[in-house]
N, C-alpha and C positions, 0 to 999 in steps of 0.2 A: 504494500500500500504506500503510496507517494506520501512523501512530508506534506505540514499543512502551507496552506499558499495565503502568505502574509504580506497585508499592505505595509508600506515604506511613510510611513506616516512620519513627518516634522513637525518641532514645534524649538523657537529659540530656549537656549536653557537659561539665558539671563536678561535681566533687562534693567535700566538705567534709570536710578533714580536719584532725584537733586535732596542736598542735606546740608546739613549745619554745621560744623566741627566745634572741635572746644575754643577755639580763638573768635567763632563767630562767623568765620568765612564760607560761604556756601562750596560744594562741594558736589561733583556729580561720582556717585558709585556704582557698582554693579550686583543684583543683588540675586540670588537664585529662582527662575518663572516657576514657583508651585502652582497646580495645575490639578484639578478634580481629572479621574479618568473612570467613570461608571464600565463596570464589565457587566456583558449580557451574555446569560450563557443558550443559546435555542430561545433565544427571546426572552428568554427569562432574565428579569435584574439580580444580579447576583452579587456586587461591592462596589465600593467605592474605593479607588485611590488616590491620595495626593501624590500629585508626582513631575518628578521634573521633564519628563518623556522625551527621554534620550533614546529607547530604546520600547516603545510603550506595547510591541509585538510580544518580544521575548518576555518583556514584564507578563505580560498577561498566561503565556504560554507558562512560563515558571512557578507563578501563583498559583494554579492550576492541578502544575504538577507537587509543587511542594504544599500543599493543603491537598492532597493526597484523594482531589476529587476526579482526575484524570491518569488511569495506569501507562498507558505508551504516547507518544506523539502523534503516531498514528492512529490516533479515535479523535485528534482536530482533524478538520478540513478546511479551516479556513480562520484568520485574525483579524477583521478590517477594524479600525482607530477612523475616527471623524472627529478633529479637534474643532472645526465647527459649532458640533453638537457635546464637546468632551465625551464620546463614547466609544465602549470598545466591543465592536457585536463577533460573539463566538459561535462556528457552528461545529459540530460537531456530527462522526458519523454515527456510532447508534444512540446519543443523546445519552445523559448522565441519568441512570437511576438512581430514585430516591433524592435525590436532589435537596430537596425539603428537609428531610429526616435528619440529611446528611449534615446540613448545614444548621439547623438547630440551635447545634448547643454549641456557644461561642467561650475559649482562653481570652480573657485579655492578657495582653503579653504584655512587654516592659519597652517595647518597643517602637520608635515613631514613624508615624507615616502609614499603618497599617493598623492596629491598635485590639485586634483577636485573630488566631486563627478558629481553624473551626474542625469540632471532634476531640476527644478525645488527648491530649497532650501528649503520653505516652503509647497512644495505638501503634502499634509493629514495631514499637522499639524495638526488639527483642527476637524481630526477625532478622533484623537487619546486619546483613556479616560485609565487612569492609574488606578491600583489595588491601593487600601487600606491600602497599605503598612506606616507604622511606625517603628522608631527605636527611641533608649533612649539613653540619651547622657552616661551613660556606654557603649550603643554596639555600639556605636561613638569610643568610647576609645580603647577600645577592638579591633575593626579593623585598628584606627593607630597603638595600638603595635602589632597587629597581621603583619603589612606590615613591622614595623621596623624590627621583627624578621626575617622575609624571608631571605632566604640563593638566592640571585638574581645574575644574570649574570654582575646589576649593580653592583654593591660587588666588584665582580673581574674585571671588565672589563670598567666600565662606561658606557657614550652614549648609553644609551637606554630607553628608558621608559617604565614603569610596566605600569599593570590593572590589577585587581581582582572584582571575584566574591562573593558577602558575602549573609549571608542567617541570620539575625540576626550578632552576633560577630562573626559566623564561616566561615572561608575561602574554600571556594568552588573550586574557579582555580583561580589560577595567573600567569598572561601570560608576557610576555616581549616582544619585539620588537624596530626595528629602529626608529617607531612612533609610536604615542599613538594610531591612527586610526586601524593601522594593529592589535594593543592588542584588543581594542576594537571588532573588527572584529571577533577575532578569539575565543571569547568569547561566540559575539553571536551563531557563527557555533556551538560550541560546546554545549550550551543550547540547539539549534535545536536537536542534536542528544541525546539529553535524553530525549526529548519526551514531555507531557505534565505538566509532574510534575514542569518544570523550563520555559517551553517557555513562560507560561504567563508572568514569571517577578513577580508572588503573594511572597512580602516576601523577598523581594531580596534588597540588595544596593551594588550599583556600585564605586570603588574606582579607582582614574588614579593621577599618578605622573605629567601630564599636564594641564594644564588651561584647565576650564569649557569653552570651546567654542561653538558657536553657531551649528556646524557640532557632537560636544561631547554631547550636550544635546540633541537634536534630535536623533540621535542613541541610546542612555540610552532609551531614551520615544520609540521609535521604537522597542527597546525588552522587553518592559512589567516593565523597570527598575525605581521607583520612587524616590530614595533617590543615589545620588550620593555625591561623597565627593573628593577631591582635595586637594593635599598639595600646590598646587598653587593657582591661583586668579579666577579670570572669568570677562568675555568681556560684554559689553554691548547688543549682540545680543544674547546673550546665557544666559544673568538677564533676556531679554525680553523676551524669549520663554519660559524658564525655569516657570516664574511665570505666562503665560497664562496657560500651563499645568497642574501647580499646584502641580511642581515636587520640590520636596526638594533640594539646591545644595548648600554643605557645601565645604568651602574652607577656606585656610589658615589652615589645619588641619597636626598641629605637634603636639604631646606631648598633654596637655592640653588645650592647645588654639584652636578655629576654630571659624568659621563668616558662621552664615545660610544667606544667601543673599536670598533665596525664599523658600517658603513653608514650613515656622517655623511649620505651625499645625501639621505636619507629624514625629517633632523632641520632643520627652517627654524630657522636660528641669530639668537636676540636678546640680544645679549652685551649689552647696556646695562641689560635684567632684572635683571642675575646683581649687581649692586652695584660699588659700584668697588672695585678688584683690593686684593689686602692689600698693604702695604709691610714690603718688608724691611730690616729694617738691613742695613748693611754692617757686614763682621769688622772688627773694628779693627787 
């Protein structure tokens, strides 16, 4: 069955707004276009997103698949986006059962931009067995300066948070968005449409400018993704899933520093990288 056939839907990600500084001096900035994006799934209204719609296909495609209300790629047929009418109409071939039932009963998550998924929190946890994947703390390295260098909407703009895709050190996509969720999202869509060489997740580590949470590591483990990394921290629900899985998740990762909090076996350690250690005084 052919992939689903997605419109190529624009919309700018920033727009120019005039302000005041602290001297008084007017000021023109750039500031991030958030953007309602209603999904309809068979006509049916199914969410709202705020989003920067960089990418508002693969968004929808990923949400889809990571709320676990779509099994393969192929049962879409088709993603058309009208920023017109901010809508994103999904068809589908045998149509989503239960639909309703399915969709229910809402988590609110800790997360912006999205703010529940739907079902169950820990459903298939526990089926889920991750690839083989390993990285070494060079292609550790390698992906924070890979992310430092990115030319980002953060850059100009702020208020947004990144995700990327790494395969080893090499940057594969790196998405932006109002929340980490929607990057995350739209990453997975986009893995769907390359087909099998990336859905498994064989090979792969996952990077987000936001805390390891318990909604961010189930998502990573839901696309095949074993090693994720974080320039921020991680929640206690998301140490706890993270290491049933048996998924690596590195945080605190700027510059030479990071903290494996789970599944160091998956992380080949090269502590002579990291610089020699700081020195502390002693109290007098």
């Amino acid at each position: 069955m052919p992939l689903p056939h997605l419109s190529e839907a624009r919309a700018p990600l920033t727009r120019e707004v005039r302000t005041i500084n602290q001297h008084g001096d007017e000021e023109t900035v750039s500031i991030p276009a958030e953007r309602p994006l209603t999904v309809y799934v068979d006509k049916r209204e199914l969410v709202t997103l705020m989003t920067l719609g960089a990418r508002p296909e693969w968004l929808v495609l990923g949400y889809l698949r990571n709320q676990r209300l779509v099994r393969s790629v192929e049962e879409v047929e088709s993603v058309t986006v009208d920023w017109d009418v901010g809508a994103a109409a999904v068809r589908t071939h045998p149509g989503i059962a239960n639909l309703d039932e399915r969709t229910a009963q809402r988590v609110v998550t800790t997360g912006c931009g999205q703010g529940s998924v739907f079902g169950k929190l820990m459903d298939e946890v526990d089926a889920i067995r991750l690839p083989a994947t390993r990285l070494t703390q060079a292609q550790l390295y390698g992906i924070v300066a890979a992310i430092r260098q990115q030319e980002s909407t953060y850059k100009s703009a702020g208020s947004v948070h990144g995700c990327a895709l790494f395969r080893g050190d090499q940057m594969l996509l790196f998405v932006e968005d109002v929340g980490r969720h929607n990057a995350i999202d739209t990453i997975a869509g986009w893995m769907w449409m390359q087909g099998p060489a990336l859905s498994s997740g064989e090979g792969l580590a996952f990077y987000t400018t936001g805390r390891l949470t318990s909604e961010m590591v189930i998502k990573s483990a839901q696309m095949g993704v074993a090693v994720v990394i974080s320039r921020s921290g991680m929640t206690q629900m998301g140490h706890e899933i993270a290491d049933q899985l048996g998924l690596c998740a590195v945080g605190r990762a700027t510059n030479r520093h990071f903290i494996c909090y789970t599944g160091a076996d998956r992380l080949a350690l090269q502590p002579e990288l990291a610089g020699a250690r700081a020195m502390h005084r002693a109290a007098a």
